[in-house]
C-alpha positions as CSV (number, residue, x, y, z in Angstrom):
1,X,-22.7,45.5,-65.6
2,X,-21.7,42.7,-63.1
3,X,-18.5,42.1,-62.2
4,X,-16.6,39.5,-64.3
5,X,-15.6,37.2,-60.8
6,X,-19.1,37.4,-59.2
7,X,-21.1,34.0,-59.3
8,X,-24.6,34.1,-57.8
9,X,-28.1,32.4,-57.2
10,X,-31.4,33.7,-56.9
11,X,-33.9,31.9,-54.6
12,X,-37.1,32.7,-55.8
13,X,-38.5,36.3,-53.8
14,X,-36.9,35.1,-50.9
15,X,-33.4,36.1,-51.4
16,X,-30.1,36.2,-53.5
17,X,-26.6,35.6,-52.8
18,X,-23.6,36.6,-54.4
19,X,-19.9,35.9,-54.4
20,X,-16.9,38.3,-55.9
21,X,-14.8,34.9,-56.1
22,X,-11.6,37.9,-56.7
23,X,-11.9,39.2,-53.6
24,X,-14.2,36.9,-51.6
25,X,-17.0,38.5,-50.6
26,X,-20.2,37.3,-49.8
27,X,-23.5,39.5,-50.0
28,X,-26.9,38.8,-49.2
29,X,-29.8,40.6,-51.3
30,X,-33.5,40.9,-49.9
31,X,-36.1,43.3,-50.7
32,X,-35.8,46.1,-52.9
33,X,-32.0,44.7,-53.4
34,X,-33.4,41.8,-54.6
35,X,-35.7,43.2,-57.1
36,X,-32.7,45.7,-58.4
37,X,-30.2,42.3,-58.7
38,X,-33.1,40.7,-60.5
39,X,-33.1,43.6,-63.1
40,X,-29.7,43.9,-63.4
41,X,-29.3,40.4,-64.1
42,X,-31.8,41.0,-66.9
43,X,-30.5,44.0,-68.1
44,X,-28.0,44.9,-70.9
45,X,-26.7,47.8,-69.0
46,X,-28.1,47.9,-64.9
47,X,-29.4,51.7,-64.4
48,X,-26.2,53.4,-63.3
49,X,-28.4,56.5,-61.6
50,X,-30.3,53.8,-59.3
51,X,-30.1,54.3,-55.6
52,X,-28.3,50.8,-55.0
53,X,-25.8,50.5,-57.3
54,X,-23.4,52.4,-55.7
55,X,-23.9,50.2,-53.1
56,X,-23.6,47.0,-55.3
57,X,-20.3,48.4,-56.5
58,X,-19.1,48.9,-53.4
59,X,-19.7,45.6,-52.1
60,X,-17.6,44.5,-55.5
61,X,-20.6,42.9,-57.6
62,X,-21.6,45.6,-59.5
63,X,-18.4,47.2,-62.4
64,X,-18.3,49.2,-65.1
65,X,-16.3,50.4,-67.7
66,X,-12.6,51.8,-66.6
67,X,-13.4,55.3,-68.6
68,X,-16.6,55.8,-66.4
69,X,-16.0,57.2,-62.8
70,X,-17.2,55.4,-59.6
71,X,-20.9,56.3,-59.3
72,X,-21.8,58.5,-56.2
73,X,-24.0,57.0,-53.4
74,X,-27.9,58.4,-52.8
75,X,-28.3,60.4,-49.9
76,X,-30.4,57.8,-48.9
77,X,-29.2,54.6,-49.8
78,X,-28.7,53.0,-46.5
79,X,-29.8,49.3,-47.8
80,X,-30.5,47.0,-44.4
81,X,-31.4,44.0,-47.3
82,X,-28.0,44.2,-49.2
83,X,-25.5,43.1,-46.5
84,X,-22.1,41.1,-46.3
85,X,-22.1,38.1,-44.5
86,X,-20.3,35.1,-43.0
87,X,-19.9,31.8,-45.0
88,X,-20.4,30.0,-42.0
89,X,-24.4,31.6,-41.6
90,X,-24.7,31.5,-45.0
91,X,-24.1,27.4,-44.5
92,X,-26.4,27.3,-41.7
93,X,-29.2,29.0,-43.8
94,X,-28.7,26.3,-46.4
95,X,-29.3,23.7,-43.9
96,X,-32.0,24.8,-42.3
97,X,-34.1,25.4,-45.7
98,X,-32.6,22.0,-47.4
99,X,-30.8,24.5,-50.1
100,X,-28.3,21.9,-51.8
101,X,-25.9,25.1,-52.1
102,X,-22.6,23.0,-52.5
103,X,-21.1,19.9,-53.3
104,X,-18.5,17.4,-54.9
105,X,-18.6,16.2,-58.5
106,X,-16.4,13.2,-59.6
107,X,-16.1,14.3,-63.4
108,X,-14.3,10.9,-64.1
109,X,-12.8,7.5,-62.5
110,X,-9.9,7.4,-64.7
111,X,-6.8,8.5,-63.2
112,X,-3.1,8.3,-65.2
113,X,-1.1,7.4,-61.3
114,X,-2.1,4.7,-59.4
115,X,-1.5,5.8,-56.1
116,X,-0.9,3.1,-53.5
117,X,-3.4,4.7,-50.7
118,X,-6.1,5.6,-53.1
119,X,-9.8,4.1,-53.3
120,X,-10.3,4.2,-56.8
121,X,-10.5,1.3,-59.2
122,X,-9.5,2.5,-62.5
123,X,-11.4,-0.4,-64.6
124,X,-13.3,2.1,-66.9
125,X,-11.1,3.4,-70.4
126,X,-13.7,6.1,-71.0
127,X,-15.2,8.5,-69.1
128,X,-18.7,7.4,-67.8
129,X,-21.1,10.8,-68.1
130,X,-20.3,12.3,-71.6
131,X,-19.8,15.8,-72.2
132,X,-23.6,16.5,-72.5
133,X,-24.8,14.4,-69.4
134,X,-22.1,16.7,-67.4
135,X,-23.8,19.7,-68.6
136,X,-27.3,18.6,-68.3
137,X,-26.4,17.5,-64.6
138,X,-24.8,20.9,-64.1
139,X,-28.1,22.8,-65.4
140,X,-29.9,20.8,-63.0
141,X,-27.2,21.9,-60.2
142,X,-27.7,25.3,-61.1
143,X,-31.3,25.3,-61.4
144,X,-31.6,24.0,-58.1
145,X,-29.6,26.6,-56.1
146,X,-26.4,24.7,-56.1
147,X,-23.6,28.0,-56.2
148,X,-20.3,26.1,-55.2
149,X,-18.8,23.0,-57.1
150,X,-15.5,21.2,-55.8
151,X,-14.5,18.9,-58.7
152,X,-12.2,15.9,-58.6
153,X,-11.7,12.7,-59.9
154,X,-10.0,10.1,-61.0
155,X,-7.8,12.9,-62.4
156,X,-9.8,15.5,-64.1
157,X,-7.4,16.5,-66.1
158,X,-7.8,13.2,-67.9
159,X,-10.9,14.3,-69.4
160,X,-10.3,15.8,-73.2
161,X,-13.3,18.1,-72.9
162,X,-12.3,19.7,-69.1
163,X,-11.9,22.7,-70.2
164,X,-14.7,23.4,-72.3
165,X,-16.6,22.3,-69.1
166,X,-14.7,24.8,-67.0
167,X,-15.9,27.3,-69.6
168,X,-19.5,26.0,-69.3
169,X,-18.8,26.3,-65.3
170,X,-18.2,29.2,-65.6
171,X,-20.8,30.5,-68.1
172,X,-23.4,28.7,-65.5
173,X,-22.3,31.2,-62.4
174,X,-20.8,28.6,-60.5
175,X,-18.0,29.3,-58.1
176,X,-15.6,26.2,-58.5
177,X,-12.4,24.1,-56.8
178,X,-10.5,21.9,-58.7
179,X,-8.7,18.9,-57.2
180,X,-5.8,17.4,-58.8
181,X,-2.4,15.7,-59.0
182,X,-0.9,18.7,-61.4
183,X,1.0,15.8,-63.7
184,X,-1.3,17.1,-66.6
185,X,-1.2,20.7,-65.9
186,X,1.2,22.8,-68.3
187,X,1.8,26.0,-69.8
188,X,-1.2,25.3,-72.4
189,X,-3.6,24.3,-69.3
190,X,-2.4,27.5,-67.2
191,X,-3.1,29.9,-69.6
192,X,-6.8,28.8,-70.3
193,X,-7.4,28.9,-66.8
194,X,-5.9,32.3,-66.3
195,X,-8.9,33.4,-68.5
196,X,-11.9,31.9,-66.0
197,X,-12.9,33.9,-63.6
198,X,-14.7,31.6,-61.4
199,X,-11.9,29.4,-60.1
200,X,-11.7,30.0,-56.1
201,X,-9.1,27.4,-55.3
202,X,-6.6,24.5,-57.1
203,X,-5.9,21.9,-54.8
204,X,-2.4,20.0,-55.9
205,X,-1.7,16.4,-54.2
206,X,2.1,16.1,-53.3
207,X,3.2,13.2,-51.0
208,X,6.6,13.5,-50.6
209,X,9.7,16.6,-51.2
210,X,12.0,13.7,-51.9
211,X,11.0,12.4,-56.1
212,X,11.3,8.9,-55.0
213,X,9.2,8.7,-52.3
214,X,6.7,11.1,-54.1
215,X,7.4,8.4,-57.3
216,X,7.0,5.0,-55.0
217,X,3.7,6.4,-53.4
218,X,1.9,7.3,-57.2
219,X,3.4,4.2,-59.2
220,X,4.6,6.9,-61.9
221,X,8.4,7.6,-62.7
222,X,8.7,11.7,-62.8
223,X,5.2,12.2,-61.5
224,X,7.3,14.5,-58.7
225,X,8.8,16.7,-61.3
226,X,5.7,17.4,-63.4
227,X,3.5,17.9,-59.9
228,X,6.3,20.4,-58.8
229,X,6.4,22.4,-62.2
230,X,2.8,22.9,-61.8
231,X,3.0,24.1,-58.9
232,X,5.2,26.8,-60.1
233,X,3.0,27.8,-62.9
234,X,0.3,28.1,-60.7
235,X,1.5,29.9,-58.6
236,X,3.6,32.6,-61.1
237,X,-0.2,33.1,-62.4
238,X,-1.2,34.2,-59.2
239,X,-3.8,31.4,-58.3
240,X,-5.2,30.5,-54.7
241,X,-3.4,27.1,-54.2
242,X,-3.5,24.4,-51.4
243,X,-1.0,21.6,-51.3
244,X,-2.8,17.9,-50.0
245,X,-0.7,15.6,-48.3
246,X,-1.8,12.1,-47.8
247,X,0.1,11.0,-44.5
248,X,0.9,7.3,-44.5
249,X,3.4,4.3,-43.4
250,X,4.9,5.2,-47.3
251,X,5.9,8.9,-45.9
252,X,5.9,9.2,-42.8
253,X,9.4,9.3,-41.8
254,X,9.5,12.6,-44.5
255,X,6.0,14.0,-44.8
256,X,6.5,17.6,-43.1
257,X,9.0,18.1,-45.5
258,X,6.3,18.7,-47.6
259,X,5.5,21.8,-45.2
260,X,9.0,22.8,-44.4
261,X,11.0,22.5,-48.0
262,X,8.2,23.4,-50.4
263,X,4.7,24.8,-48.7
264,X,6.4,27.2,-46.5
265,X,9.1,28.3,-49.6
266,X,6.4,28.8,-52.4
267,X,3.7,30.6,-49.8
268,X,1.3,27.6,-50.1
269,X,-0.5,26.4,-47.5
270,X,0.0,22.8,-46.8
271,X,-3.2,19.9,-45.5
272,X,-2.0,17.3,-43.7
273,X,-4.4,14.3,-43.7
274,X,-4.0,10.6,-42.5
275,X,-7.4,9.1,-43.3
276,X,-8.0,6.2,-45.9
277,X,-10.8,4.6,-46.9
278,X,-11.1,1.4,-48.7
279,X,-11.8,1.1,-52.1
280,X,-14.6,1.3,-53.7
281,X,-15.6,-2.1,-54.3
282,X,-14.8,-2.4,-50.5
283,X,-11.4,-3.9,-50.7
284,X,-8.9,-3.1,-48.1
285,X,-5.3,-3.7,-49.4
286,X,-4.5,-0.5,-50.0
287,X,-5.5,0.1,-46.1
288,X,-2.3,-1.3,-45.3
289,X,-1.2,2.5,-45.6
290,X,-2.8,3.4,-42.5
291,X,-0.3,5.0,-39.8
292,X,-0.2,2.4,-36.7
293,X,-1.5,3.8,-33.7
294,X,1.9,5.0,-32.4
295,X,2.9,6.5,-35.7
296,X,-0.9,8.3,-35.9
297,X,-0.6,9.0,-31.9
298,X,2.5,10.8,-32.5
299,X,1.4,12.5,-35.7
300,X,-1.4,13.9,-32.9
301,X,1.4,15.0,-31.0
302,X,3.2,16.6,-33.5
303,X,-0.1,18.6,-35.2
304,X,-0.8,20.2,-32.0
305,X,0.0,23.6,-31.6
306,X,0.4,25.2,-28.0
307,X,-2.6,27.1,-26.4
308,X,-4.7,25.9,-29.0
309,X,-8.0,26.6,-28.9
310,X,-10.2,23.8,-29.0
311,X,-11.2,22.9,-32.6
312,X,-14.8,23.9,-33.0
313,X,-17.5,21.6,-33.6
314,X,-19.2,21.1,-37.1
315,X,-22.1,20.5,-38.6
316,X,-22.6,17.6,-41.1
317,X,-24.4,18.7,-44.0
318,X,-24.4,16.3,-46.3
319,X,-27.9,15.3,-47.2
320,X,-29.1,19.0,-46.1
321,X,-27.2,21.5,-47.8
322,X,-24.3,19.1,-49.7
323,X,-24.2,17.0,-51.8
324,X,-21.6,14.5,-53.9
325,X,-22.1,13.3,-57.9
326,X,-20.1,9.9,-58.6
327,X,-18.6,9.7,-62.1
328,X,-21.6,7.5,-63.0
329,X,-24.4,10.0,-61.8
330,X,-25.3,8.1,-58.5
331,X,-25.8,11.3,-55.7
332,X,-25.0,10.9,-52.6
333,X,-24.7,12.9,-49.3
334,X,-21.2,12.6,-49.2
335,X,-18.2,11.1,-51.2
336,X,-16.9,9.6,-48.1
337,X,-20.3,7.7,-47.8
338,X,-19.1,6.3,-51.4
339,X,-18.0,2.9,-50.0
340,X,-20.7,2.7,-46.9
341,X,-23.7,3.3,-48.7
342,X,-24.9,0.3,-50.2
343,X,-27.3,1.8,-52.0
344,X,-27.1,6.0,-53.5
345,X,-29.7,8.0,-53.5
346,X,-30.9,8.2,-56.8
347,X,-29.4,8.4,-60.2
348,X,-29.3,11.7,-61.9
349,X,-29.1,9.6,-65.8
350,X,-32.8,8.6,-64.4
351,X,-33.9,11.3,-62.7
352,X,-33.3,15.3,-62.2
353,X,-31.5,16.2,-59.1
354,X,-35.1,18.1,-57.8
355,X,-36.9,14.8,-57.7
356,X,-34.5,13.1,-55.8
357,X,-33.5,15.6,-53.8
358,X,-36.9,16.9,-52.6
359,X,-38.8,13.1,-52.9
360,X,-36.1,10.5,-52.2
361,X,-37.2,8.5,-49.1
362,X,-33.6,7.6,-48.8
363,X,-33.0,11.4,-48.5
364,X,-35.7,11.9,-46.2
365,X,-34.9,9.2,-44.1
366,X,-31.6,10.8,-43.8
367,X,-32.7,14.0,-43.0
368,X,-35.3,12.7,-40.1
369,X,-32.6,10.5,-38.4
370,X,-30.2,13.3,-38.1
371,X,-32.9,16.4,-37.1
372,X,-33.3,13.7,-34.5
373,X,-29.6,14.2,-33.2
374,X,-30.3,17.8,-33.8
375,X,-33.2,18.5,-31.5
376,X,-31.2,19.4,-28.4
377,X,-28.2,20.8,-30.8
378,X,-27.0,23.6,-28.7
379,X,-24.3,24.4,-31.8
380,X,-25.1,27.8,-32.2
381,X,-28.1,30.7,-31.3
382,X,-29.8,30.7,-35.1
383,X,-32.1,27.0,-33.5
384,X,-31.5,24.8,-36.0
């Protein structure tokens, strides 16, 4: 049987790939790997006595029952088409071949803070895709190739039917992050998480270790304390969690307390980031957030770690290999591209994500102007 945490996609006879979202690996299936991965996926019960599942199990996508030893490998099951590899080619494939393997999905607008630095505009009092519409979309997705999903908001939480479309996620194979402020996140929340499988990371927003700062920044009295208990159930269930930490005028005088007095005590990993873009509708009041260039100059200073190596260079993919869904259904290459893109893409309430993804001029245009820029790209030996 496959293993409860692997997600995968199938591409046709060209290949597979599959994730063990538990443990993190990644395995590419060609060939004859292929072909058994297709039957297995078929199957009630894969052939236990077949010459690759041993290796399949080994690799973690493959289980079986806990009463039922670990199959023995064939003499000669050497597999050169069933191989682990490394995200970062697997991202490279997916570029080169216009394989929309990951991207964003706003599942709503609404939000219950109202933070001072954030784009959104809050004017909608019901979510704008319905529960249907999200799962159409998300067939689409899936149909398509799409494998990874980071979902955000708005708050997601917001949405009554979240977790029945976390269970839908998951029933669909896809691997999924989930951004959000924690305020709605309780015991009840925790423990219907705990039973998806397909969860690789939560992403928690905290602004501040000091409640009024924290308080000041979202516009919500004892949004600090209900952030900060989720944190803490998260992390007593054991998931993969990553604190974000806008940096702005608000917080600056305090933000690496964040780091120092609760990242580094709990064993979570801490993102700093100081950008802000303007809202959606283009204002720019709450832009007045944005570090001055001394503050962000000495933030520089201050993120720098000595001996550093150089930060590597990377490759855009949006348009190529990612994508981001609006909580209307408007697709675009990239949420930051949200308020610079006059017009989106397409519309996925009008059309399926294959039309506009293969035929959209606006996509294609996209794609020419930046193979353009690519055409002496010297960013790595696969000749993009």
């Amino acid at each position: 049987m496959i293993a409860q945490a692997v997600v995968y996609r199938i591409y046709g006879d060209a290949l597979a790939v599959l994730m063990n979202v538990k443990t993190r690996q990644v395995t590419l299936l060609q060939g004859p790997s292929l072909q058994f991965w297709k039957e297995c996926v078929q199957a009630d019960e894969p052939d236990r006595h077949h010459p690759l599942y041993a290796r399949l199990q080994n690799l973690g996508m493959l289980g079986e029952p806990a009463e039922l030893p670990p199959s023995r490998p064939h003499a000669n099951t050497r597999d050169e088409h069933a191989h682990t590899i490394d995200i970062g080619a697997l991202h490279l494939w997916a570029f080169k071949n216009h394989i929309p393997l990951s991207g964003h999905f706003e599942l709503t607008s609404r939000c219950n803070l109202r933070c001072r630095h954030c784009y959104g505009l809050f004017e909608t009092k019901q979510d704008t895709l319905s529960t249907e519409q999200v799962c159409r979309i998300l067939d689409d997705l899936r149909d398509n190739g799409t494998l990874g999903l980071v979902l955000t908001g708005g708050e997601l939480f917001f949405r009554k039917d979240i977790l029945d479309l976390l269970r839908y996620l998951e029933a669909q194979k896809f691997v999924v992050r989930i951004n959000s402020n924690g305020t709605l996140i309780d015991e009840t929340v925790v423990r219907a998480l705990q039973e998806l499988s397909n969860i690789y990371r939560i992403h928690i927003s905290l602004y501040s270790s000091e409640p009024e700062i924290h308080d000041q920044i979202t516009n919500a009295p004892g949004s600090y304390h209900k952030t900060l208990h989720a944190l803490h159930l998260l992390r007593a269930a054991g998931f993969d969690l990553r604190i974000n930490c806008s940096v702005m005028k608000a917080n600056y005088a305090t933000y690496h307390k964040v780091r120092d007095e609760i990242g580094d005590p709990l064993g979570i990993p801490v993102h700093f980031d100081t950008e802000i873009f303007p809202r959606d509708d283009g204002g720019t009041d709450n832009l007045v957030e944005r570090l001055d260039a001394a503050q962000l100059q000495q933030y520089m200073r201050a993120q720098t770690r000595p001996n550093a190596a150089a930060p590597r260079p990377k490759l855009c993919r949006a348009g190529f290999s990612f994508f981001s869904i609006c909580e209307d259904g408007r697709l675009l290459p990239c949420l930051k591209m949200k308020r610079l893109s006059r017009y989106p893409l397409g519309r996925l309430t009008e059309h399926s994500f294959r039309e506009i993804w293969q035929g959209s001029q606006a996509v294609l245009t996209l794609r020419e102007h930046i193979n353009h820029q690519l055409d002496a790209c010297d960013l790595c030996e696969l000749a993009i």
